[in-house]
N, C-alpha and C positions, 0 to 999 in steps of 0.2 A: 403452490406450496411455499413455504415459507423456508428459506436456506438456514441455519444455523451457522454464530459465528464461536470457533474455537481457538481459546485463548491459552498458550501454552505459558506458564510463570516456571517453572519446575524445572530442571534435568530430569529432560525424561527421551524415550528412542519413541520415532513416529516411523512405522511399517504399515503394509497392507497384508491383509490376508481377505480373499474372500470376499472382496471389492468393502471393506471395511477398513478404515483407520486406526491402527492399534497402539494406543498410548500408554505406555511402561514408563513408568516412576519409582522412586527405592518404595513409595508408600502405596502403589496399588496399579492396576491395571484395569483398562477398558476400550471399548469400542465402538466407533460410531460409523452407520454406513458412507458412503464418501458424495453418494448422490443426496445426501442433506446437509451436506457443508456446502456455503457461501462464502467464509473466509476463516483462515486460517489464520492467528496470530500468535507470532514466538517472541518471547519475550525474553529468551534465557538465552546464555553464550554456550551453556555446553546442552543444547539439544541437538540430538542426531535426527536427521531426517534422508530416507535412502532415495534414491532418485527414480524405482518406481513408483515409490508415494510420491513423491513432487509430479511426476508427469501427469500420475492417474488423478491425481486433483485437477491437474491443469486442464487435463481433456475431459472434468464435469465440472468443467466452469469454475471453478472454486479457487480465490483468490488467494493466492498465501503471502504475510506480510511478516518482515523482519525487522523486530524492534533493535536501537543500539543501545548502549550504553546509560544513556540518559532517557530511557524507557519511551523512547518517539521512533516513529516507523523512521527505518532507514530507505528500503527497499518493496517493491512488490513485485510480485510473479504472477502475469496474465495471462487467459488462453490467446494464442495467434488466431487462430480459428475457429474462435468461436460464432462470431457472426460475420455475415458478409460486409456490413458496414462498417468495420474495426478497419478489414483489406482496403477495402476502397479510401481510408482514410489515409493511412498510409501508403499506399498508392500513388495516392495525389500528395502526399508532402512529399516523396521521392520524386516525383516526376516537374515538382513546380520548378517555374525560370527560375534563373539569379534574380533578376527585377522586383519578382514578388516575395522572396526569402527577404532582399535587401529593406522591402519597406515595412514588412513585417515586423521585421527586426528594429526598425528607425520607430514606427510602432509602440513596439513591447516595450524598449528603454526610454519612451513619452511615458507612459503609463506610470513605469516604474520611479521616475523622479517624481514623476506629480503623487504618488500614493507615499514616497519617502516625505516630501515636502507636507503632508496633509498629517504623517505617523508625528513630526516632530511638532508643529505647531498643536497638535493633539495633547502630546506628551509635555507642551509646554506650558497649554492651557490647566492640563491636569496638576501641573507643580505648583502653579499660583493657586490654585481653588487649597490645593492641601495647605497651603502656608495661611492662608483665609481662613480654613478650616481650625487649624489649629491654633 
């Protein structure tokens, strides 16, 4: 079955009742059961959300994410256990050497100069094409 994703824009309060999600707004009120949410999105500074609704999503899987300011995900909230493969993943990054964090990490900051070095020459090539252009 297909998860639904809910998107909150509004001041509004998010409770359960009845293994159901109850969304209150000045302009109306409704409900959706919690086992057909996939993800949750808030997007307003002054939404309440009580913390047996945060759990009761968490433990049916249902991902809840929190928009900032400039209306991009800050934050998300996953279940820990929801599959055995999530454990074991972290597992093994808690239990890896030094050795292997270290190259990892020697790694990840290769990557990331070479992807900087590729964004500017990109953004370089795109300034001459606009001055051609125009």
């Amino acid at each position: 079955m297909l998860k639904k994703t809910i998107f909150v824009s509004n001041k509004s309060s998010l409770t359960t009742q009845n293994l159901q999600l109850c969304i209150k707004s000045e302009l109306r009120e409704s409900s959706i059961p919690i086992e057909d949410i996939g993800f949750l999105v808030i997007d307003h500074p002054e939404v309440f959300l009580s913390m047996p609704t945060l759990n009761l999503l968490v433990e049916n899987n249902s991902s809840v994410i929190v928009c900032g300011k400039n209306h991009l995900p800050n934050g998300m909230f996953l279940s820990l256990n929801a599959h055995h493969v999530q454990q074991e993943i972290f597992r093994n990054q808690i239990e890896a050497g030094l050795p292997l964090k270290k190259n990892l990490w020697r790694h990840h900051e290769f990557l990331g100069k070479s992807r900087s070095a590729e964004r500017a020459a990109t953004d370089t090539i795109g300034a001459v094409l606009t001055l051609f252009i125009e």
